[in-house]
C-alpha positions in Angstrom: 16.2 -28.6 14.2 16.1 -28.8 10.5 12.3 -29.6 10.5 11.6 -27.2 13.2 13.8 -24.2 11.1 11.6 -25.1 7.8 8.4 -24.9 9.8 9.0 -21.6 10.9 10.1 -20.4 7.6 7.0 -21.4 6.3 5.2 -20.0 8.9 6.8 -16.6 8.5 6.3 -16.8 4.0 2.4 -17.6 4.7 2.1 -14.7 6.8 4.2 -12.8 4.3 2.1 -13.8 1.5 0.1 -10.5 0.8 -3.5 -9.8 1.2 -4.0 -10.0 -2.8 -4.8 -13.3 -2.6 -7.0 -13.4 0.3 -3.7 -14.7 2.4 -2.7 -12.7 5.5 -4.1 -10.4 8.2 -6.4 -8.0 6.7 -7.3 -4.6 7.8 -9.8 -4.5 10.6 -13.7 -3.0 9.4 -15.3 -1.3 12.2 -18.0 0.1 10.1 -20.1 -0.2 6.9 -20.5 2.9 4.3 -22.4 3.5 1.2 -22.2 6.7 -0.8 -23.7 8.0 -4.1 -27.0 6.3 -3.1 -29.8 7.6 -5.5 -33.5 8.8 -4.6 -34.8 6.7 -7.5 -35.9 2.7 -7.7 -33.0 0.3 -8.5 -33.8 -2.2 -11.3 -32.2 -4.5 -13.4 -33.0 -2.1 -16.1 -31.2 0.7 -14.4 -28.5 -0.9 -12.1 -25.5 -2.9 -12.4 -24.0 -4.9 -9.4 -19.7 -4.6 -9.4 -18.5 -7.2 -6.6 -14.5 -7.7 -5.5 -13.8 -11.2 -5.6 -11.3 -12.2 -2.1 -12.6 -11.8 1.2 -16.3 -11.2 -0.5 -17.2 -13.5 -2.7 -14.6 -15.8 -1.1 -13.8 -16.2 2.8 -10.1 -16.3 3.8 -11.3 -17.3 7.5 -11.3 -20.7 7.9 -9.1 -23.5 8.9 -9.6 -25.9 5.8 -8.3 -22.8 3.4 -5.0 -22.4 5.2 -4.8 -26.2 5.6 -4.4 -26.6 1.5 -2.3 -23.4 1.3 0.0 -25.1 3.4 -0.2 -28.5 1.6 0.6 -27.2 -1.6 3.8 -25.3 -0.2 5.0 -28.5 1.3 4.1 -30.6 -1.2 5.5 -28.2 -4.1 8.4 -30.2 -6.2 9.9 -26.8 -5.7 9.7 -26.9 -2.2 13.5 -26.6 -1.6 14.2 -23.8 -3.9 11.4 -22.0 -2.2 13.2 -22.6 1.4 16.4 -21.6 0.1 15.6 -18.3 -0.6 13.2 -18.2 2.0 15.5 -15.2 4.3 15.7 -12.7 1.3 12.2 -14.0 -0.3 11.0 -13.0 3.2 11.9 -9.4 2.7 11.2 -9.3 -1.0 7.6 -10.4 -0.1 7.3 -8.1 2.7 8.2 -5.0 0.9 6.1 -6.1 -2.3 3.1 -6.2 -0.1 3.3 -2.5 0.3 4.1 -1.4 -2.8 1.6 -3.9 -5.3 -2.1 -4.2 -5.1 -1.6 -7.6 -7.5 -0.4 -10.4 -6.8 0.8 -11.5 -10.3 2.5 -8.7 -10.8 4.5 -9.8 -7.2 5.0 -12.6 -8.8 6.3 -11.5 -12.1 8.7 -9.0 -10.0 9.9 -12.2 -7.9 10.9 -14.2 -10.9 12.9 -11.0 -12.0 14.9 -10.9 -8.6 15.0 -14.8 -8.4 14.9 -16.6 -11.6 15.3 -19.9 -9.8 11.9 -19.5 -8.8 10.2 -19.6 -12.3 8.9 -23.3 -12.3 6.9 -22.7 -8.9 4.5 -20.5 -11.4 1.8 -23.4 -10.8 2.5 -23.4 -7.0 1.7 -19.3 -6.4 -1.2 -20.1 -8.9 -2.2 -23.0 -6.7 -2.1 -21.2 -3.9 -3.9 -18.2 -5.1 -6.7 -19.9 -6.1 -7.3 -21.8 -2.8 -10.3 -19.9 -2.7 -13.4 -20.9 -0.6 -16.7 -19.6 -1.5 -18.7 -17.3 1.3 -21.6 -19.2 1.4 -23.9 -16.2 2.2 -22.1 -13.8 -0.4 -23.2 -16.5 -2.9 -26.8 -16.7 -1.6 -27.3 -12.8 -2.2 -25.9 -13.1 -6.0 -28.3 -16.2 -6.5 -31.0 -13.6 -5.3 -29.9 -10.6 -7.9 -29.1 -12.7 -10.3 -32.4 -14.2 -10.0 -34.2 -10.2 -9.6 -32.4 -10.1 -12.9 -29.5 -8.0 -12.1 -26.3 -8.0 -14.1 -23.3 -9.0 -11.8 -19.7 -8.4 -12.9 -16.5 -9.4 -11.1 -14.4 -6.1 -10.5 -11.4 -7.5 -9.0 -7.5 -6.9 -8.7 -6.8 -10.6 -9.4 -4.7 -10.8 -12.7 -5.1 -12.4 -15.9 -3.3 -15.8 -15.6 -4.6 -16.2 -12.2 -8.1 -15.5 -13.1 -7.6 -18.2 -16.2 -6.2 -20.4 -13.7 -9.0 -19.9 -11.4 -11.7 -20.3 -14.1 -10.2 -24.3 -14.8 -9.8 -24.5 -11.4 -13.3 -23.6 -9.7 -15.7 -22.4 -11.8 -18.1 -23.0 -9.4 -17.3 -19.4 -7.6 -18.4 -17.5 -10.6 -21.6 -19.3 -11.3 -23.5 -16.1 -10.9 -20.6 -13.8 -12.4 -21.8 -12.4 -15.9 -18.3 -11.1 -16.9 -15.7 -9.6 -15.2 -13.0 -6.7 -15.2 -9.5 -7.5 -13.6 -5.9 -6.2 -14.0 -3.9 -6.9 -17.3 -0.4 -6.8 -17.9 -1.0 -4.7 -21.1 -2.1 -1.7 -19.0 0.3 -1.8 -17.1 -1.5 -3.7 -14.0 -3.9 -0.5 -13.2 -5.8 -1.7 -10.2 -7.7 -0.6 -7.9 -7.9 2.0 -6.1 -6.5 3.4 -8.9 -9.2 5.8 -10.9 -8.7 4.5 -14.1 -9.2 1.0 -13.2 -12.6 2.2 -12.1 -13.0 4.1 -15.7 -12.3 0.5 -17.3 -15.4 -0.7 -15.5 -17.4 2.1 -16.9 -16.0 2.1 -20.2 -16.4 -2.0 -20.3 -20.2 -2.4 -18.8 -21.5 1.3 -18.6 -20.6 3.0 -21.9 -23.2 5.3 -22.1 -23.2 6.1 -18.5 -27.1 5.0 -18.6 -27.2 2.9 -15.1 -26.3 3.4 -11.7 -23.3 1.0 -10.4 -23.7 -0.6 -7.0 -20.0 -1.8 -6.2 -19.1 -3.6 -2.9 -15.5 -4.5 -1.7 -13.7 -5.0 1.9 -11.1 -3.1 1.8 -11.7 0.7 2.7 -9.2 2.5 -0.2 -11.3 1.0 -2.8 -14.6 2.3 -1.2 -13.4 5.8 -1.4 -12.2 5.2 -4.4 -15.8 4.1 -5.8 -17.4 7.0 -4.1 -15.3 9.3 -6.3 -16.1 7.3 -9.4 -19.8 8.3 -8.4 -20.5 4.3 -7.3 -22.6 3.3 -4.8 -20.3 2.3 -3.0 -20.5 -0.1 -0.3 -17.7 -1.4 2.5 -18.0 -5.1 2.8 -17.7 -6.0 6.6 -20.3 -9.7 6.1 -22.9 -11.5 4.3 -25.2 -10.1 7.0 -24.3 -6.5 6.4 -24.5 -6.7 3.2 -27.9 -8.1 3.0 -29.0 -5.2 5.3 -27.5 -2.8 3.1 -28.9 -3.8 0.3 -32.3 -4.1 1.9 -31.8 -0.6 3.0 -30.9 0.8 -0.5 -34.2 -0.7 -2.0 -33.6 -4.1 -3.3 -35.8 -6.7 -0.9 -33.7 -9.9 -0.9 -36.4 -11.6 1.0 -40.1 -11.8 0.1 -42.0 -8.4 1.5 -43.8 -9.9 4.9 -40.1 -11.0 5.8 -38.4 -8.3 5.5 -38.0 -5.2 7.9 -37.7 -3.0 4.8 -40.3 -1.6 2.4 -40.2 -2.6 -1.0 -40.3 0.9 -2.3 -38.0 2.3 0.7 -36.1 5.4 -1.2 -33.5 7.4 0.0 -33.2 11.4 0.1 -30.0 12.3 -2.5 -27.0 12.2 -1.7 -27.7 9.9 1.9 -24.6 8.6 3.5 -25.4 5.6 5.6 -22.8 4.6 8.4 -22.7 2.4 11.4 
């Protein structure tokens, strides 16, 4: 009974856990949307790439990343502090989850309400950054990165995390030129918030001289980048992606591959939907 009580409380924290780090159901995509597309060429000399780190660059859907999400929980020295809060941690979590787009900032808040809970900083970092690349996602950055293309992280992971995760696995930003994430000092702005989107500018587009080709999963954030005057596009897979990106002018694949024209343009202010 004891065992079978703990499982279950575990159970119910992982699905708690919110989607900020990749952890949790996340909202369904039914279609793919890009906004703010240009009737000019998009070079490296005239284009930046802006990509959201979970669920694109990384995958959350697979076995082996739950599997070490898990381990570390169990395994965490402060695995009985964590159970015994585990009823009113449940609801802290859950209403968290609507209110915060970070997860540091969650975590921050959950040391306030339960101090106990300080020394499992390194276990929500752990977790966190059980990240697993997206093999695909990866292959496209290689390509840009390769065309020449500056690619910057725009995320809404948090500064200590994104420390941690550099130690950790630097491997996922091998193709990442720098990146723009949420800081305690301003007050964790995120997206979709605008300003977090004017920090991008303001960081890698000063003059407003290039175009910014942004992609992310999550829906708000699209919108979001559409205002900003982004070309913005929803993140549904690899395979999507590639097509979009195909579509918008950049040929991933050597000319006699690819469906797509080289010097395919399209008419101002084209929205593209599926």
């Amino acid at each position: 009974m004891f065992l079978a009580r703990h499982l279950l409380l575990l159970q119910l924290l992982l699905l708690a856990l919110p989607t900020w780090t990749g952890v949790g159901p996340r909202p369904k995509v039914s279609q793919t949307i890009f906004c703010n597309a240009q009737n000019k060429p998009i070079t490296p000399q005239n284009t930046i790439f802006a990509f959201d780190f979970h669920d694109v660059i990384t995958t959350s859907k697979d076995w082996p990343k739950w599997r070490t999400r898990i381990r570390l929980i169990c395994g965490s020295p402060n695995f009985g502090t964590i159970v015994k809060y585990s009823p009113t941690l449940l609801y802290t979590l859950f209403t968290l989850r609507k209110q915060l787009n970070v997860a540091e900032q969650a975590f921050q808040k959950i040391i306030e309400i339960y101090p106990e809970l300080a020394p499992c900083k390194d276990t929500f970092l752990e977790i966190a950054n059980a990240q697993r690349p997206n093999k695909k996602t990866q292959a496209i950055m290689k390509k840009l990165h390769d065309k020449g293309f500056k690619i910057y992280l725009f995320s809404n992971i948090g500064e200590q995390t994104f420390a941690d995760l550099q130690l950790r696995h630097p491997e996922l930003l091998n193709y990442v030129d720098d990146y723009c994430i949420v800081k305690k000092s301003m007050g964790y702005v995120s997206k979709p918030d605008q300003r977090m989107y004017q920090q991008f500018k303001n960081q890698f587009n000063p003059d407003r001289s290039k175009q910014i080709i942004f992609i992310d999963d999550l829906r708000k954030n699209i919108d979001a980048g559409c205002k900003a005057g982004m070309i913005s596009i929803l993140f549904k897979d690899a395979d999507q992606l590639f097509r979009d990106l195909e579509t918008l002018g950049i040929p991933l694949l050597p000319s006699e591959e690819s469906n797509i024209p080289p010097a395919f343009e399209l008419p101002i202010g084209y929205e593209h939907r599926f």
